[in-house]
C-alpha positions in Angstrom: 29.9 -11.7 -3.6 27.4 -13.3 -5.5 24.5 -11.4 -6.3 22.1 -14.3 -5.4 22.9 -14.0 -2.2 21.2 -10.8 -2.1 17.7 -12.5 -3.2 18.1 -14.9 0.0 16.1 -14.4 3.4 18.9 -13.4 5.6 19.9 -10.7 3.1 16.3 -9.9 1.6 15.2 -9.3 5.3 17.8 -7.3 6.2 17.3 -5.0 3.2 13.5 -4.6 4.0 14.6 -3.9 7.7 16.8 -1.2 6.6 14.3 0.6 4.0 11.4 1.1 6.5 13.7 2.5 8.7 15.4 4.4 5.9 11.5 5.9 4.1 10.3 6.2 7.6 13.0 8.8 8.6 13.5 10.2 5.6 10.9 9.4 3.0 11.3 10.0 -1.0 13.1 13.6 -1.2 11.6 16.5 -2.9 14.9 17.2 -4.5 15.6 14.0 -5.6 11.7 13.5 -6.8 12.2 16.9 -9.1 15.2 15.6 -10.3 15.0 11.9 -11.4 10.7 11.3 -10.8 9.8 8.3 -8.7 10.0 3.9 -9.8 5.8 5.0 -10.0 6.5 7.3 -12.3 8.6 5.5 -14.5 6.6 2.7 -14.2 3.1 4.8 -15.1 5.0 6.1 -18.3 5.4 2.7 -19.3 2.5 1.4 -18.8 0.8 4.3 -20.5 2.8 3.7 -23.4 2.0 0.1 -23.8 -1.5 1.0 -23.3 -1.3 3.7 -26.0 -0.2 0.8 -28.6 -1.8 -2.2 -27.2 -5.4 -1.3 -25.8 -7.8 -0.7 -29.0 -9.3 -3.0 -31.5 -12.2 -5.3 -30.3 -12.9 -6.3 -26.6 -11.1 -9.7 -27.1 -7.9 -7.9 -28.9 -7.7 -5.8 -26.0 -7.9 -8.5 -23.3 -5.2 -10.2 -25.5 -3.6 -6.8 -25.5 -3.8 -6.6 -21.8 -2.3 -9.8 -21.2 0.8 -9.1 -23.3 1.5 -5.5 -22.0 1.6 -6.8 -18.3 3.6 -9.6 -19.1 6.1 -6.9 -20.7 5.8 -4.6 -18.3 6.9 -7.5 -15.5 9.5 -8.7 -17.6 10.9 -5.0 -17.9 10.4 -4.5 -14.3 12.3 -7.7 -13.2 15.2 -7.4 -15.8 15.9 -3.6 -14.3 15.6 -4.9 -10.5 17.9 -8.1 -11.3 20.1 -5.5 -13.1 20.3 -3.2 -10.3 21.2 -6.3 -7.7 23.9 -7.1 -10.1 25.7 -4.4 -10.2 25.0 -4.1 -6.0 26.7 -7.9 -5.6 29.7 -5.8 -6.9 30.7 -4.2 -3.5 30.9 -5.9 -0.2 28.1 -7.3 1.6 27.8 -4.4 3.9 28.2 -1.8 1.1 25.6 -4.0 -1.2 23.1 -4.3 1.5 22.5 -0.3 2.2 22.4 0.2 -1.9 19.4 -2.0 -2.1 18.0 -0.9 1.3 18.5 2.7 0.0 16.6 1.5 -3.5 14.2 -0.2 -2.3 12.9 2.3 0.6 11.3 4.1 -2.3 8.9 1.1 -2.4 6.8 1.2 0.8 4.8 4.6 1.2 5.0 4.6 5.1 5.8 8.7 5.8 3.9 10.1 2.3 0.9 8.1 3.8 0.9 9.4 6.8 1.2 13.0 5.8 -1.4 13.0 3.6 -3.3 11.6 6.3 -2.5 14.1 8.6 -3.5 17.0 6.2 -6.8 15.8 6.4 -7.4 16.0 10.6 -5.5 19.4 10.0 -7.4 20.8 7.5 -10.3 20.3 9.6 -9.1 22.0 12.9 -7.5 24.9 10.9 -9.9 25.4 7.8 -13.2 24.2 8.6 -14.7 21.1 5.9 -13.6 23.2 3.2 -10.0 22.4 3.7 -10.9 18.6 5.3 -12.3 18.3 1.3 -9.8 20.1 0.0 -6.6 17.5 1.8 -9.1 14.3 1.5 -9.3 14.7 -2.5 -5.8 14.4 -2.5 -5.9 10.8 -1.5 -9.5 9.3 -1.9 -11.5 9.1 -5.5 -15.1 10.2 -4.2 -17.1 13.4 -4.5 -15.8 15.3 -2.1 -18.3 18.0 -2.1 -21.0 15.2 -1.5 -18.7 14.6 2.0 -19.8 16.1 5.4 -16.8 16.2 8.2 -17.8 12.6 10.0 -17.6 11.6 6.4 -14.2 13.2 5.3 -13.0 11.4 8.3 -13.7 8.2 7.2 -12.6 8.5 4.3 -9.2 9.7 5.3 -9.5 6.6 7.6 -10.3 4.3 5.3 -7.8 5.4 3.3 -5.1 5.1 5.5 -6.6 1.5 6.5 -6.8 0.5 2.9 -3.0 1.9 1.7 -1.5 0.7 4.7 -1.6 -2.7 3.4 -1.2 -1.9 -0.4 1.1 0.7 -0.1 3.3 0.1 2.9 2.9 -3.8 3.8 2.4 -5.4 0.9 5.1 -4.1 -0.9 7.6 -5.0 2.3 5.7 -8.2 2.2 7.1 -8.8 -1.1 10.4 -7.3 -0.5 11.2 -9.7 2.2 10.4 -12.5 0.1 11.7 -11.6 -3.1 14.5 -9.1 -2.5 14.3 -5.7 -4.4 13.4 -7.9 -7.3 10.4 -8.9 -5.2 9.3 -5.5 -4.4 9.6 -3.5 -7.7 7.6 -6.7 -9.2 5.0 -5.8 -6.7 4.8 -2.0 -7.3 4.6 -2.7 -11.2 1.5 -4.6 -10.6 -0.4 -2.4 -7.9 0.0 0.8 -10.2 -1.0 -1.1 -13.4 -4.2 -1.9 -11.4 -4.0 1.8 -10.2 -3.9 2.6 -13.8 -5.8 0.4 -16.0 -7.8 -1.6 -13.6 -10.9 0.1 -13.7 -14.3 -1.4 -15.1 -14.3 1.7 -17.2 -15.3 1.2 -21.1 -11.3 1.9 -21.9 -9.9 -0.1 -19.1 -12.6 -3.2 -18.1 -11.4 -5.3 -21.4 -7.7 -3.8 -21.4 -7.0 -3.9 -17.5 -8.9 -7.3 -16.4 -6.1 -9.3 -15.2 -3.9 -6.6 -13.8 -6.7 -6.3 -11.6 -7.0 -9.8 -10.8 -3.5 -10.4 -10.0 -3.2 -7.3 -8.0 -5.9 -8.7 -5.9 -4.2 -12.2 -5.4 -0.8 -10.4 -4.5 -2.3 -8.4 -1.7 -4.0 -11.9 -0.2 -1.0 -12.0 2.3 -0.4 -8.6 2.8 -4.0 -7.6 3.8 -4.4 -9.9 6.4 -0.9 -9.1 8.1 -2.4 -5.6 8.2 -5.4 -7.1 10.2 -2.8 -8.7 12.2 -0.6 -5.5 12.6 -3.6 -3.5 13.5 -5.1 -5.4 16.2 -1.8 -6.0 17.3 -0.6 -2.3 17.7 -4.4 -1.6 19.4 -3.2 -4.1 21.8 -0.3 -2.2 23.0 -2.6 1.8 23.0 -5.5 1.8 25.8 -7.7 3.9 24.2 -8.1 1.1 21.2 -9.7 -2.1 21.7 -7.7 -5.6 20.0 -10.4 -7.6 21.0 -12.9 -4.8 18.7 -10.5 -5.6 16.4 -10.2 -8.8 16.1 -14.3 -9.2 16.3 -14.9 -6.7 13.3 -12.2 -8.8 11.3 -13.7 -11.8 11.5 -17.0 -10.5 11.4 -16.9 -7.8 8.3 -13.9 -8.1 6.6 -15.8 -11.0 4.1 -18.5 -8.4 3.3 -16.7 -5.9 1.8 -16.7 -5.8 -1.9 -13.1 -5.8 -2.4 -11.7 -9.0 -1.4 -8.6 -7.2 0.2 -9.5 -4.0 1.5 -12.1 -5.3 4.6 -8.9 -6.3 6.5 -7.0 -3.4 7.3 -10.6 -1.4 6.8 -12.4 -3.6 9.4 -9.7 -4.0 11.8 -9.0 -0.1 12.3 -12.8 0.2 12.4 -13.2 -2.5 15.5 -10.2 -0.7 17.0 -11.5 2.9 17.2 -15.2 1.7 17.7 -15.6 3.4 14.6 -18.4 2.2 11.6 -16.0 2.7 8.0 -16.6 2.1 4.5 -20.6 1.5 4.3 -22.7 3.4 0.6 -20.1 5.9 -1.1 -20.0 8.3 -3.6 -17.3 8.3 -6.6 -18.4 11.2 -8.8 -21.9 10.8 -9.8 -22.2 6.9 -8.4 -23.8 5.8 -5.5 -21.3 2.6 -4.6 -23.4 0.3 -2.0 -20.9 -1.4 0.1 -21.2 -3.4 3.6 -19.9 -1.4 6.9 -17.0 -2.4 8.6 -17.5 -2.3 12.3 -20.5 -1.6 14.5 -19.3 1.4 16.1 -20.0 5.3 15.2 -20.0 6.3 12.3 -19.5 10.1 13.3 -16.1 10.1 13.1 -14.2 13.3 14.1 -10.5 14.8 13.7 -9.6 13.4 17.0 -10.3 9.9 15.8 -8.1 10.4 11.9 -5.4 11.2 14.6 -6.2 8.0 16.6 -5.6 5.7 13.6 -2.6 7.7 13.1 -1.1 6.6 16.6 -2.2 2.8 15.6 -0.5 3.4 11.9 2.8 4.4 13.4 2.8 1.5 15.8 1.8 -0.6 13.0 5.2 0.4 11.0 7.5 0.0 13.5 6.0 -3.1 14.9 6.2 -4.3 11.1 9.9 -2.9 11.1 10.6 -5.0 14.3 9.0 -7.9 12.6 11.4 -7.6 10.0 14.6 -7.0 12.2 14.0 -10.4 14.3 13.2 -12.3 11.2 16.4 -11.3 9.6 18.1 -11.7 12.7 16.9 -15.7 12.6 17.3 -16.0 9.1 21.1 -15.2 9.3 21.2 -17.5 12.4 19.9 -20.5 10.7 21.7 -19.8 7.7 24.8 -19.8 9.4 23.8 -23.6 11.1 
């Protein structure tokens, strides 16, 4: 078969259809992670080593140098994604179809997400706020010791608010659109802004338009996680969609990033919970607007709440992709 076919929306859909269901059963396996690494990783080691060559000089060499290393790093990233759907094309349809599902469920972070997640509300109930600090470092950048527990669970809320959209949706966003070519363009992107997009003295110069076109790609995906969210607290009775829907519209614009008040606001307005708000990242106070007008003394029970609306969220996003590739293949067959 041609391997363009597999870059087309009945077969692009189909493929991100299959790898949320594939990543949410099974994830990325430890054995398979000691063995080979994971697409982040090998994308971090080569953005490091363009970094390592490119970033120095004066502040205008390394914008320049910035610019070039993530044009190479996209063209890298796209020549080994085309590659890998050429050599899929080389099977049948059926046989192509579950190799790029299979590839590209190590895209989206849906189960990894939520276990981390989970530690948090866990580490609480068993281990007091030493071990909700201890699981929260692993997945938020501030000061945990500066954290008390309503404070550790919004941060493991806002968290999983936030990487919902960059780490689940907008990377199935992009897969449906684009095919595994799509996806792997996307993840090359977000972890160069994970890496180098900092307004640090090294990275401000060297990472200022990975940043920038990490926030444009996350435009679409940010505000289907909104959409997801008050969705998914439609269906659960003890969240509010209309909460939802009212802190989205109301907050989202406030928040300094101009992605993260979607998902951030919408789970706040769900859970009548008050998240994001002043911060602390190591020694910096970060002033930032609140989402939602609810409490702001979150607690275990409510981490595991935004759990229950997360995994709804997925599978309502799986379903999305399922009927889209089911009318996809019917109109293409018209």
């Amino acid at each position: 078969m041609p391997w363009t076919s597999l870059t087309h929306p009945p077969d692009t859909l189909a493929i991100l259809c299959l790898a949320l269901v594939i990543e949410a059963a099974a994830g990325y396996p430890d054995r398979l992670y000691r063995a080979l690494g994971h697409p982040v990783t090998w994308i971090g080691r080569l953005i490091a080593a363009l970094e390592a060559r490119l970033n120095r000089g004066s502040e205008a060499r390394r914008r320049v140098g910035g610019v070039a290393a993530l044009l190479a790093l996209i063209l890298l990233c796209a020549l080994a994604a085309f590659m890998a759907t050429m050599l899929a094309a080389a099977f049948g349809r059926g046989i192509s179809l579950l190799v790029l599902a299979i590839l590209a469920a190590s895209l989206p972070a849906q189960r990894s997400l939520h276990d981390h997640v989970a530690r948090v509300a866990r580490g609480l109930r068993t281990e007091g706020l030493a071990g909700g600090r201890t699981a929260v470092s692993m997945i938020v950048g501030r000061n945990p010791d500066a954290l008390d527990e309503a404070a550790v669970c919004r941060a493991a809320i806002e968290s999983l608010s936030e990487n919902f959209s960059d780490g689940v949706v907008a990377p199935a966003f992009w897969l449906g659109l684009g095919g595994l070519p799509g996806g792997v363009l996307y993840k090359a992107i977000n972890t160069a802004d994970s890496m180098i997009g900092h307004r640090t003295p090294r990275h401000e110069a060297f990472g200022w338009v990975s940043a920038r076109l990490d926030d444009l790609v996350n435009l679409p995906a940010s505000r289907l996680t909104a959409l997801l969210l008050i969705a998914a607290a439609a269906i659960h009775r003890d969240a509010s969609a209309s909460g939802a829907w009212r802190a989205v519209r109301r907050d989202a614009g406030l928040h300094r990033s101009p992605n993260a008040g979607w998902p951030e606001a919408a789970m706040a307005g769900a859970l009548d919970l008050r998240l994001a708000g002043p911060r602390i990242y190591g020694d910096t106070r970060v002033e930032d607007a609140w989402m939602g007008d609810g409490r702001a003394e979150a607690q275990p029970s409510d981490i595991e709440r935004a759990l229950t609306l997360y995994r709804t969220s997925c599978l309502l996003l799986a379903t999305m992709a399922g009927l889209l590739a089911a009318a996809a293949f019917l109109a293409d067959r018209l």
